[in-house]
VMD Tcl script that draws the C-alpha trace (Angstrom):
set ca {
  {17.95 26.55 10.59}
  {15.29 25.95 13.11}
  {12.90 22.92 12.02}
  {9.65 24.36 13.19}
  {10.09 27.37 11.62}
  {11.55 25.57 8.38}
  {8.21 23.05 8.60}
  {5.76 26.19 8.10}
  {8.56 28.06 5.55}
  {7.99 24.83 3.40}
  {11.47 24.11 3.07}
  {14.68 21.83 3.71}
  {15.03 20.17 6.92}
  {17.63 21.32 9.21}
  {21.01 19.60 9.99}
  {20.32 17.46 13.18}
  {17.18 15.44 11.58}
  {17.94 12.32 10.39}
  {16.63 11.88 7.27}
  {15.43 8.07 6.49}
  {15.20 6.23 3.70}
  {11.55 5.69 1.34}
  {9.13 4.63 3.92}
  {8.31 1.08 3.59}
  {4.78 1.05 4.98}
  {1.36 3.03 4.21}
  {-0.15 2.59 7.99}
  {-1.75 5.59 9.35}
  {-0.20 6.22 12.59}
  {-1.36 8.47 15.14}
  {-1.99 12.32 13.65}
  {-0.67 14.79 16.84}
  {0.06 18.45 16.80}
  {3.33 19.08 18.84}
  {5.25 22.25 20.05}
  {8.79 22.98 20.13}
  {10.21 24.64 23.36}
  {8.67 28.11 22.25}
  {5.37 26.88 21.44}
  {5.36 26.81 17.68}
  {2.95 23.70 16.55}
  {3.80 21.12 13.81}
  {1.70 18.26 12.54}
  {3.05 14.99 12.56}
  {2.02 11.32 12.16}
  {3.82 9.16 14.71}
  {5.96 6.24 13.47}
  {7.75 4.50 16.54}
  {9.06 5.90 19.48}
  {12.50 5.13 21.51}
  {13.97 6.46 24.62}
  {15.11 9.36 23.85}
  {13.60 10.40 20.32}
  {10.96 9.64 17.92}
  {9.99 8.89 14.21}
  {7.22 10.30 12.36}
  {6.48 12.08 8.53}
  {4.71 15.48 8.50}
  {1.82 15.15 7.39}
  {0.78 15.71 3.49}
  {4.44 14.39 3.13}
  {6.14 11.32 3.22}
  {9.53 11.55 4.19}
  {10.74 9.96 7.40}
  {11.86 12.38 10.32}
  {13.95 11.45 13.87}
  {13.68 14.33 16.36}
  {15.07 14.39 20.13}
  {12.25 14.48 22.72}
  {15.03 17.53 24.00}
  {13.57 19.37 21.19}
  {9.92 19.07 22.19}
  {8.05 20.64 24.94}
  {6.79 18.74 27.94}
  {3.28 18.37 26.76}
  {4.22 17.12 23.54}
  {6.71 15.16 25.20}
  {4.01 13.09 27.27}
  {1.46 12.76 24.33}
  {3.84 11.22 22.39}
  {4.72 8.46 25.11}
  {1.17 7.85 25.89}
  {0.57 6.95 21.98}
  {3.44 4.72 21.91}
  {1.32 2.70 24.20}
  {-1.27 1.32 21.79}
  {1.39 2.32 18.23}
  {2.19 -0.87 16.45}
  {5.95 -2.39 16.31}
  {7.78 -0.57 13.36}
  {8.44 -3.07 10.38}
  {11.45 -4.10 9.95}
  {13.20 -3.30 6.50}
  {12.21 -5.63 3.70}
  {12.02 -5.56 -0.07}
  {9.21 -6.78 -1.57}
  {9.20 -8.57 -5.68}
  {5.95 -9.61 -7.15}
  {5.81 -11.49 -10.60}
  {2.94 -11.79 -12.56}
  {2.56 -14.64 -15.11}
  {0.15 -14.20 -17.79}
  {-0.36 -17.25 -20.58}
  {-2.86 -17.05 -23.10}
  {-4.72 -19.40 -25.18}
  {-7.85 -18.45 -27.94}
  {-10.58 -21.55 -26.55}
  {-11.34 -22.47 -30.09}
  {-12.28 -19.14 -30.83}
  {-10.86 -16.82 -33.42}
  {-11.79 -13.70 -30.55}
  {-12.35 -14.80 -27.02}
  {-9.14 -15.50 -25.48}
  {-8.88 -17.28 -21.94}
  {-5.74 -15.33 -19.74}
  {-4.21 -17.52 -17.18}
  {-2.64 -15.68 -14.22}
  {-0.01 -16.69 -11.67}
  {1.74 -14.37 -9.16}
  {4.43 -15.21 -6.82}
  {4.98 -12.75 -4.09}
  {8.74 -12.84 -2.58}
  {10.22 -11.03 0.11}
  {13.94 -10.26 1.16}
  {14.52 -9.03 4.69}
  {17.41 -6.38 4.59}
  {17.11 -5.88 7.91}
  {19.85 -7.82 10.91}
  {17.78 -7.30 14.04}
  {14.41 -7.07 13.51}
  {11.82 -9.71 12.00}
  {8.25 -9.84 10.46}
  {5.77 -11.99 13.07}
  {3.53 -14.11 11.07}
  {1.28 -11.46 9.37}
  {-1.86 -12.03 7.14}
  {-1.17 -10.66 3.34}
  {-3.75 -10.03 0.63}
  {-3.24 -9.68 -3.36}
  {-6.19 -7.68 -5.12}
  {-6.08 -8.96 -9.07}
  {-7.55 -6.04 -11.31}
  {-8.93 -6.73 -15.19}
  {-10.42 -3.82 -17.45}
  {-13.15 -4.64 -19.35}
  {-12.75 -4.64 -23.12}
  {-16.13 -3.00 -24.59}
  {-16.12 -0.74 -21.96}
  {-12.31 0.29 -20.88}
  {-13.80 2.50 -18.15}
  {-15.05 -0.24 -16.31}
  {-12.55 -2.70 -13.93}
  {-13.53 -5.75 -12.11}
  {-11.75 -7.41 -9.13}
  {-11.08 -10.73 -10.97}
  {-9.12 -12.72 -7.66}
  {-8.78 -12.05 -3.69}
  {-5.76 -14.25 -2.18}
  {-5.46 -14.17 1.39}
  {-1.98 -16.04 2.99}
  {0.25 -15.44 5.73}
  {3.83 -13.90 5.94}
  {6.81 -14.36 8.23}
  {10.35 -12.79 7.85}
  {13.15 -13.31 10.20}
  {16.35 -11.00 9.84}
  {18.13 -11.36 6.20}
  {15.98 -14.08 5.15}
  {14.03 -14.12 1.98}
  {10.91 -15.87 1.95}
  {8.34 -16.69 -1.87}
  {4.51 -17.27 -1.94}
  {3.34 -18.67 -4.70}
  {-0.47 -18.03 -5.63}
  {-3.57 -19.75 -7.03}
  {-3.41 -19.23 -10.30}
  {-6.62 -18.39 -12.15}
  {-8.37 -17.27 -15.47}
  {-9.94 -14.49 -17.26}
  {-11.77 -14.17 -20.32}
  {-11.98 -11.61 -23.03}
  {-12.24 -10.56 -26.76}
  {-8.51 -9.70 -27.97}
  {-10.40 -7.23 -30.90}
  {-9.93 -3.71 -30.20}
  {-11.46 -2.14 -27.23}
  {-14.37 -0.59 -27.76}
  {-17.12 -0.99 -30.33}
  {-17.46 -4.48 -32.20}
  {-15.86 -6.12 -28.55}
  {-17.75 -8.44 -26.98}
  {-15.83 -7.99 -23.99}
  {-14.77 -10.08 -21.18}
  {-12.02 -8.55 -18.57}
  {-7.92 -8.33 -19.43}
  {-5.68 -8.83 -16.25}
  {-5.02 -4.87 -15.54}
  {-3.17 -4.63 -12.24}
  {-2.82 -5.78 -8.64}
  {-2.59 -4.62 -5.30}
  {-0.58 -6.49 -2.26}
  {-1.26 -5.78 1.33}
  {-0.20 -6.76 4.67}
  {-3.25 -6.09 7.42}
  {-3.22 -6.31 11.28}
  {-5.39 -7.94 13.46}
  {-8.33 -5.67 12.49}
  {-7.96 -5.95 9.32}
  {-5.87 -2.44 8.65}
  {-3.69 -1.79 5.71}
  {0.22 -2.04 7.43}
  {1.84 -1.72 4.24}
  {1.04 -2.33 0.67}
  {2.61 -2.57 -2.50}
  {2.42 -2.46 -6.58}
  {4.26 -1.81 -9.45}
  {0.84 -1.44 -11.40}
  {1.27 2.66 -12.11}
  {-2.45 2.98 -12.24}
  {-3.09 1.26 -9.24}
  {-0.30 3.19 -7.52}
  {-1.70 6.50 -8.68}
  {-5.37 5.34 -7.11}
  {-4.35 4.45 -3.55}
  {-0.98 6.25 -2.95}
  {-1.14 9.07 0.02}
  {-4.96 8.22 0.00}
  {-5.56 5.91 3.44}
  {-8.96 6.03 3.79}
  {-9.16 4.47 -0.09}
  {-6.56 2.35 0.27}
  {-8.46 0.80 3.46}
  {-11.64 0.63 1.41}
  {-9.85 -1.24 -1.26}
  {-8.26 -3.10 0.49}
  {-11.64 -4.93 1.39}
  {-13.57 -5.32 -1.99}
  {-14.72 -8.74 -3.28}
  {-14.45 -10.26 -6.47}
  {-16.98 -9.17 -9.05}
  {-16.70 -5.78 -7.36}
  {-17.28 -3.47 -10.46}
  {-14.79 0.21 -9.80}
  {-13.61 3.00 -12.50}
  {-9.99 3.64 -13.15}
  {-9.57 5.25 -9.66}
  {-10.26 1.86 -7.93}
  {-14.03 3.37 -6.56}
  {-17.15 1.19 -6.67}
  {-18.34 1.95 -10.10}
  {-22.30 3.41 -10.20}
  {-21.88 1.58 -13.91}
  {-24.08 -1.45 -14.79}
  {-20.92 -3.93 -14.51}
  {-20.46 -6.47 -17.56}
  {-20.28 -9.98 -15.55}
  {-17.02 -11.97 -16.26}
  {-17.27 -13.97 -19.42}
}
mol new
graphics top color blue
foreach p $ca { graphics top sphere $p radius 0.5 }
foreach p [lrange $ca 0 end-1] q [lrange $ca 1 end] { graphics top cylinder $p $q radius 0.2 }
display resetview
C-alpha cells in the first residue's frame, strides 16, 4: 500500500515505515508539506534527520514515522536538509518517575489543614549511545481551591538542571513546600485555602521552549496534551497565577493562598 495515498485514506501505514515507539518529547518541530515522487503532498512535523532518511509524526497525530529520502521528491528532499540545519539534537530515550509526597497536619485547628509537599523527579536513560547535555527542567505544582473547586492556583515553580549520560539514572529532589486549606467539603460552609491538585514537569531549551514534558496528573495531561501553543504558555506562569480546570488564566477573582 502506497503511504501517501494511505496518509489521505486515513489508514494503516504501509510495510516499509518503521514504526517507533510512544514519542518521548512534546517539541514542535518544523511543520513542512512534502511530495512523494508523483507529487501527492503530506504534512509532516520534522523530528531528526540522517543520511539517508528522516523522522517525523503527521501532523494531528502522534505516532513516529522513518521514511527514505528515495521516497521523496527532490524539492522535498532539499527542504528537509535545509531544516535539519537549525532542528534540535533528538533526545535520547529516557524514562522519566516523579513522586509526590504529601503529609498533612490540622495547625491547631479542627478545619484548616497545612499540606506539605515534596517531589523527587528521577530519570533512567534506556538509551546506549546517546546522552542528555545539561538541560534546564521546570516542575509546575497545581492546588484547587476548596470553596470554589473551579478555581486552581500555581502553588510552586522549581527550576533545576538535568544531565543523562547513556544507561544512567539520575534523582532530583525538590524544595518541599506548604499549602493550606479547609479539609470540610468543597463548596459552601469552606473557607477554602488550595489542596495540592497536580503538576507539570518540563525540560526547555535555550529560549525557554517546552522539549519535552511530563505528568501522571490525568487532568493536567488532558489540558496540555497535543496542545503546544498551551503547553508553552503554561509552561511560563508564576505562582499565584489563578487558571480553571483547563490550566488557562482564570478571568475569576482568585482566592489568595491561605
Amino acid at each position: 500500500m502506497d503511504f501517501f495515498r494511505c496518509s489521505f485514506l486515513n489508514v494503516a501505514i504501509f510495510a516499509p515505515l518503521f514504526l517507533a515507539a510512544a514519542i518521548l518529547t512534546a517539541s514542535a518541530g518544523p511543520l513542512l508539506t512534502i511530495q512523494d515522487l508523483n507529487e501527492r503532498s503530506l504534512e509532516i512535523e520534522l523530528i531528526a534527520v540522517e543520511r539517508d532518511q528522516f523522522h517525523f509524526y503527521r501532523v494531528g497525530e502522534k505516532q513516529r514515522f522513518t521514511l527514505p529520502f528515495t521516497k521523496i521528491n527532490e524539492a522535498s528532499r532539499q527542504r528537509i536538509r535545509e531544516e535539519a540545519k537549525h532542528l534540535a539534537a533528538e533526545m535520547p530515550d529516557f524514562e522519566t518517575n516523579v513522586v509526590i509526597g504529601k503529609r498533612r497536619n490540622d495547625r491547631g485547628s479542627y478545619y484548616m489543614e497545612n499540606q506539605t509537599i515534596s517531589c523527587t523527579v528521577t530519570l533512567t536513560s534506556n538509551d546506549r549511545h546517546r546522552e542528555l547535555p545539561a538541560t534546564k527542567a521546570r516542575v509546575l505544582f497545581f492546588g484547587q481551591n476548596q470553596m470554589e473547586p473551579e478555581i486552581y492556583i500555581v502553588l510552586s515553580v522549581q527550576d533545576f538542571n538535568v544531565s543523562l549520560k547513556p544507561t544512567e539514572s539520575n534523582s532530583y529532589e525538590l524544595k518541599t513546600f506548604v499549602t493550606r486549606y479547609d479539609n470540610w467539603k468543597k463548596g459552601d460552609g469552606n473557607v477554602g485555602g488550595y489542596m495540592f491538585s497536580g503538576y507539570l514537569l518540563v525540560f526547555l531549551n535555550e529560549r525557554d521552549e517546552v522539549i519535552y514534558h511530563f505528568t501522571n496528573t490525568g487532568s493536567v495531561r488532558t489540558a496540555v496534551e497535543n496542545k503546544h501553543e498551551h503547553l508553552q504558555a503554561v509552561s511560563r506562569y508564576a505562582v499565584n497565577t489563578g487558571l480553571d480546570a483547563a490550566l488557562h488564566i482564570s478571568e475569576k477573582n482568585i482566592p489568595p493562598i491561605k
